[in-house]
N, C-alpha and C positions, 0 to 999 in steps of 0.2 A: 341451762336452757341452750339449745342449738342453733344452730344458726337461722337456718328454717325458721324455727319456732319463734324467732326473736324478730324476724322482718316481719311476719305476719299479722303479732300481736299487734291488738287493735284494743287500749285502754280503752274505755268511755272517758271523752271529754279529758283525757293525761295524756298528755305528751312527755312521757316523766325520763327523767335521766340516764336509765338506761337505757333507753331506748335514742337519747339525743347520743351518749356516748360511745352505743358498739351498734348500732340499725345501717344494716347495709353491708357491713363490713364482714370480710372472711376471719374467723377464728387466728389463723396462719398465713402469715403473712410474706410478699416477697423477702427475701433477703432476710426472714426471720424477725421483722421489723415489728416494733408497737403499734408504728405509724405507717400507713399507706406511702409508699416514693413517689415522690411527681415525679410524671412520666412527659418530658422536654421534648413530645416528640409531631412533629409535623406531618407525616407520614409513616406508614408501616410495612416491614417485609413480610416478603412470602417465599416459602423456600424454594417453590418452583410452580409452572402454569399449571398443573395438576391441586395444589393445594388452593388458587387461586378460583379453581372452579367449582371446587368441595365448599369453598366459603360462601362462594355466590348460592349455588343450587341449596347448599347443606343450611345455609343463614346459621351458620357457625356464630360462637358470640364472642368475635375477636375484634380489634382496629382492623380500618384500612385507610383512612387518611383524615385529618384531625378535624374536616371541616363537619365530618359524620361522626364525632364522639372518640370521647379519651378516655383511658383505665379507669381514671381518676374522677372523672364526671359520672361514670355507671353505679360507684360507688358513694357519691352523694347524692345523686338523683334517687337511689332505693332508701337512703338515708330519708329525706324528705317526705316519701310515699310512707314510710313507716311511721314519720311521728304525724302526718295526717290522718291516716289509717286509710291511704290507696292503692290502688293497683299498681299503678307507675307515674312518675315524675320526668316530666322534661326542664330540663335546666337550659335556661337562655342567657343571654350578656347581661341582660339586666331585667327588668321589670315590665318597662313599656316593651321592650322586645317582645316579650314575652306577650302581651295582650293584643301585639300586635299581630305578632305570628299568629295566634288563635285566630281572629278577626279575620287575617287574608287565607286562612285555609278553610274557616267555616261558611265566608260569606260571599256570596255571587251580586252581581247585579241587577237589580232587582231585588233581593234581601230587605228586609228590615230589622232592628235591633235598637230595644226598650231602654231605657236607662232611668234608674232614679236620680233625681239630680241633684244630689248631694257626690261629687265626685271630684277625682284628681283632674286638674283642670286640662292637663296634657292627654286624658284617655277621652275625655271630652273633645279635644280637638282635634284629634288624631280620625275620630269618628262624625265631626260634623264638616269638618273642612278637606280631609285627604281619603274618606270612603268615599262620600259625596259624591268626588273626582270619576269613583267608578261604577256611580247609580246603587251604591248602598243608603237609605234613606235609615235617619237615628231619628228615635221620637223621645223626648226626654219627660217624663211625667214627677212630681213631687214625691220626695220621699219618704218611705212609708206610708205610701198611699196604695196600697195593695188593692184597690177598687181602680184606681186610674187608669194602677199597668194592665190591669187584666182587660180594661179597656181600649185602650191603647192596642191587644194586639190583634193584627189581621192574618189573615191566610201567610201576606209572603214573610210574616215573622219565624226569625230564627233563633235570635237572644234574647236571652232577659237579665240583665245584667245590674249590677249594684254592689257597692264597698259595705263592708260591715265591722268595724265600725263606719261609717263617710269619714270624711276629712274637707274640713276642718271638725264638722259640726256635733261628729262623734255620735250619731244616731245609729239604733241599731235594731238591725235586722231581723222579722220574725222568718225563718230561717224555712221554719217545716209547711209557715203559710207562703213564701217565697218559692219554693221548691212543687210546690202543689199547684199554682197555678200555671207554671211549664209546664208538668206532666198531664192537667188538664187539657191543653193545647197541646201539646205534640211539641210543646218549645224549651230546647234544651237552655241552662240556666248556667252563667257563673257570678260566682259572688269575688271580688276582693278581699282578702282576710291577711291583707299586710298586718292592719294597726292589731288585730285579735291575735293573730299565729295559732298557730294548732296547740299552742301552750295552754291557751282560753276556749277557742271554741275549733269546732271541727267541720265544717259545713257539708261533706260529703254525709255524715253520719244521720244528715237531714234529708238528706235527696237531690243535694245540689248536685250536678254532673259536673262542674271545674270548678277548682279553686286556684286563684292566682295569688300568688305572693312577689312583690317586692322584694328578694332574699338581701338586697342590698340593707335590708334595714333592720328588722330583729334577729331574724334568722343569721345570718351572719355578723352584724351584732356590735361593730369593731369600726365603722364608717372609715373603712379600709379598703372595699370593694365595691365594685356593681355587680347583681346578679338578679335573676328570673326565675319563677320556675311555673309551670302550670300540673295541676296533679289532677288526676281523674281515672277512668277505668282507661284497659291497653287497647280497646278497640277505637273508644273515641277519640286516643290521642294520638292515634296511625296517624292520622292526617297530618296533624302538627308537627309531627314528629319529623315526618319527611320532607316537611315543607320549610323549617328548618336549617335541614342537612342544604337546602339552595339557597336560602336567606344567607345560610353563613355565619347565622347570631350565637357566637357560641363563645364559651370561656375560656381564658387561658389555663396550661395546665397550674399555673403559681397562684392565680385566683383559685382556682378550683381547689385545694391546697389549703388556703388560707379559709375560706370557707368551710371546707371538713373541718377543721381545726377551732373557726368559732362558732360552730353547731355545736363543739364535745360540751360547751358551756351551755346552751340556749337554755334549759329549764333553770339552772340556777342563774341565770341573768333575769331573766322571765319573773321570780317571784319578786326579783328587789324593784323592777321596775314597776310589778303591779303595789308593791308597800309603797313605794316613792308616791306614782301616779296617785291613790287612795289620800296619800296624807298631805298632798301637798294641794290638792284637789279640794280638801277638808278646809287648810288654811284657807286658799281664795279665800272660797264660799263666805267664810267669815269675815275677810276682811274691807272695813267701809272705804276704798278707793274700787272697790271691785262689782262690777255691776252685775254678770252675769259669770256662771261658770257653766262648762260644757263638758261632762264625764260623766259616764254613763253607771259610776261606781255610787255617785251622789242620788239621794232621795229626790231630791229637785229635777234631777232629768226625765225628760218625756218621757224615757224609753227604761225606766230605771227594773222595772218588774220584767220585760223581757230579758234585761242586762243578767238580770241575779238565776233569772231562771234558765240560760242560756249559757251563762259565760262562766269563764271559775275563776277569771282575774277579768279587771279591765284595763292593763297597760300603762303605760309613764307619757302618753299624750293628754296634755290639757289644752285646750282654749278658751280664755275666759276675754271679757270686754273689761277693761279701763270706765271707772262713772266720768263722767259728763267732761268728757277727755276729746280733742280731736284728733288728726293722726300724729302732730308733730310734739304733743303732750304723751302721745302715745310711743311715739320715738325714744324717747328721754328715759324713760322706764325700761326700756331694752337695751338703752344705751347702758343704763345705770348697772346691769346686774356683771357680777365678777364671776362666776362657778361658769351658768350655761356659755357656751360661744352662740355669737350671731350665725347662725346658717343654716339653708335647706335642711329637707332630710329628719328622719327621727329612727329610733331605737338603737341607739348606738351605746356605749356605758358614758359615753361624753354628753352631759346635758345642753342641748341647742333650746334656742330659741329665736325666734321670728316675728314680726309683724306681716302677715299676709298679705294686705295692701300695698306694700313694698317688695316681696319679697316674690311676690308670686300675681299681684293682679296690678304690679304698676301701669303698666300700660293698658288696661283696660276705663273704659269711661266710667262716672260714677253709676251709670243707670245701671252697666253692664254689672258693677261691685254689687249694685243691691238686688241685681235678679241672682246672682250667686251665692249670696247672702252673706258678704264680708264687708264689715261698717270700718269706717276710720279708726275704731278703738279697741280692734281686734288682736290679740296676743295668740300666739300659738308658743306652746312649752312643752319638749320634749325632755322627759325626766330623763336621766342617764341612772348610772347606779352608784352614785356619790353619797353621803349619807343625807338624807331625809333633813335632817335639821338644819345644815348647810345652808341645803336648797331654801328656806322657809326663810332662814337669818338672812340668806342672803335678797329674796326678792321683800321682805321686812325692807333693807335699807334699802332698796333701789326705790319703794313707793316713800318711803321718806326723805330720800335727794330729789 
């Protein structure tokens, strides 16, 4: 297969390993290399004012100064767009950059933009508190209420926006009925598909026009980096793209690096988190200190028939609730466990775990906890790729200390 041939493939619903391992990349490499060289470089020459203007007029596809893109970033941003199956990929410094930039290139003042509210609590305030600022109005309706949003939108709407899985609460997206009522309206749509990755689900292949990922988290994989990326077709992401190159949001070449590097693994990290996720998901469910579980892999979930018929893994995030536990009972069981670490963050091969109420809504009031929907007995557990049984022995003894 060519190279050509290899960036363009578009599995259905596979993001499968050849494509994490060689998508993007030239057969022949500098210096005859296996691996792409990080290119250390801050600025770029030009042999003389004549080539200088051949680049400008010609949009030649070379550097000219590092805040506009690196060797090394061209090369995993096609990497990206191939295991989504897009047109092109902008790679950002991290994640909110990345939604950020989209948002201040898309929306004017006056704007509006939908949100299901099941979300990252920081895309949430980035848009009710710092668009606000510039007469961007957000209307946030219930999620998967696909009657709401379509109500919800007016003339000056420009997004419709929504995480799929959400986070914490792991609901998930009917995708082609999402995508339907943007194109209904004339309103273009991105979904969030950190917790999914293009390993599970693919959301362009629905009709969604962006997809944003987190790369800091599966995609990369190693909780070693922060990284961004938004993928969609090349016309819509001119904008972003250029706007961007002023923001300044961009990766180092060692990041950038590091990244190519824990892509070559993403589909085989990818199945063990989704075995992890499934079985350990399983335990909960079974077990009597545990009141609720939230995985959309399990029969019990709301969403469990879109899951199956949508997704081809459901991931190594669980959140489940603690029975008749308050937060400081709920403490003690995060404190107890040995394998996962306490901390932000998830898809890493290192298993995290958190209590959300601490970790992420302490300073929120209770009213504000229960309009978001995070109770005092709230666990969130990002599986890593440690073995399965481990993980189970080990949250075993932590409900029985």
């Amino acid at each position: 297969m060519n190279q050509d041939s290899l960036i363009d493939a578009k599995p259905a619903n596979d993001a499968n390993s050849t494509l994490a391992v060689h998508g993007g990349e030239a057969r022949q490499k500098l210096a005859d290399s296996v691996t792409d060289p990080i290119v250390c470089a801050s600025t770029f020459t030009f042999e003389n004012t004549q080539s200088v203007i051949d680049y400008i007029e010609q949009q030649q596809p070379r550097e000219e100064y590092g805040r506009y893109g690196n060797p090394g970033e061209k090369i995993v941003e096609k990497k990206l767009a191939a295991l989504e199956g897009g047109e092109e990929a902008i790679l950002f410094a991290s994640g909110m950059a990345a939604i950020v930039g989209l948002f201040m290139s898309k929306l004017n003042a006056g704007d509006e933009v939908v949100f299901f509210d099941e979300c990252y609590h920081r895309s949430r305030e980035f848009c009710s508190k710092h668009l606000a600022r510039f007469g961007v109005v957000t209307r946030q309706v219930p999620a998967c209420d696909y009657d709401a949003m379509e109500s919800a939108i007016t003339p000056n709407t420009r997004l419709l926006v929504s995480e799929s899985p959400t986070n914490p609460h792991l609901s998930i997206i009917d995708l082609e009925r999402f995508a339907a009522i943007g194109k209904r309206h004339n309103v273009e749509t991105l979904i969030d598909a950190t917790l999914a990755t293009p390993y599970n689900v693919r959301p362009l292949t629905y009709g969604v026009d962006y997809v944003l990922h987190s790369v800091t988290k599966y995609l990369a994989g190693h909780n070693d980096l922060l990284a961004g990326a938004i993928i969609g077709s090349q016309d819509q992401l001119e904008s972003i793209r250029n706007l961007r190159g002023i923001m300044g949001a961009v990766n180092s070449a060692h990041n950038i690096y590091l990244l190519q590097r824990g892509l070559k693994t993403f589909a085989l990290r990818m199945e063990r988190h989704n075995q992890n996720g499934q079985a350990v998901a399983e335990f909960l469910e079974s077990h009597p200190r545990v009141e609720k579980v939230y995985y959309p892999g399990l029969a019990s979930h709301r969403d469990h028939t879109i899951a199956h018929n949508t997704m081809r893994g459901f991931g190594g995030l669980i959140t489940f609730l603690v029975k008749q536990a308050d937060w400081k009972e709920t403490a003690k069981i995060v404190d107890a466990v040995t394998v996962p670490r306490i901390a932000p963050s998830l898809g890493g091969v290192e298993s995290l775990i958190e209590q959300p109420l601490v970790m992420s809504y302490y300073e929120c009031t209770p009213q504000e906890r229960r309009q978001f929907g995070i109770p005092d007995n709230m666990i969130r557990l990002s599986c890593g790729v440690e073995n399965a049984a481990d993980l189970i022995q080990d949250l075993t003894q932590a409900f029985n200390a």
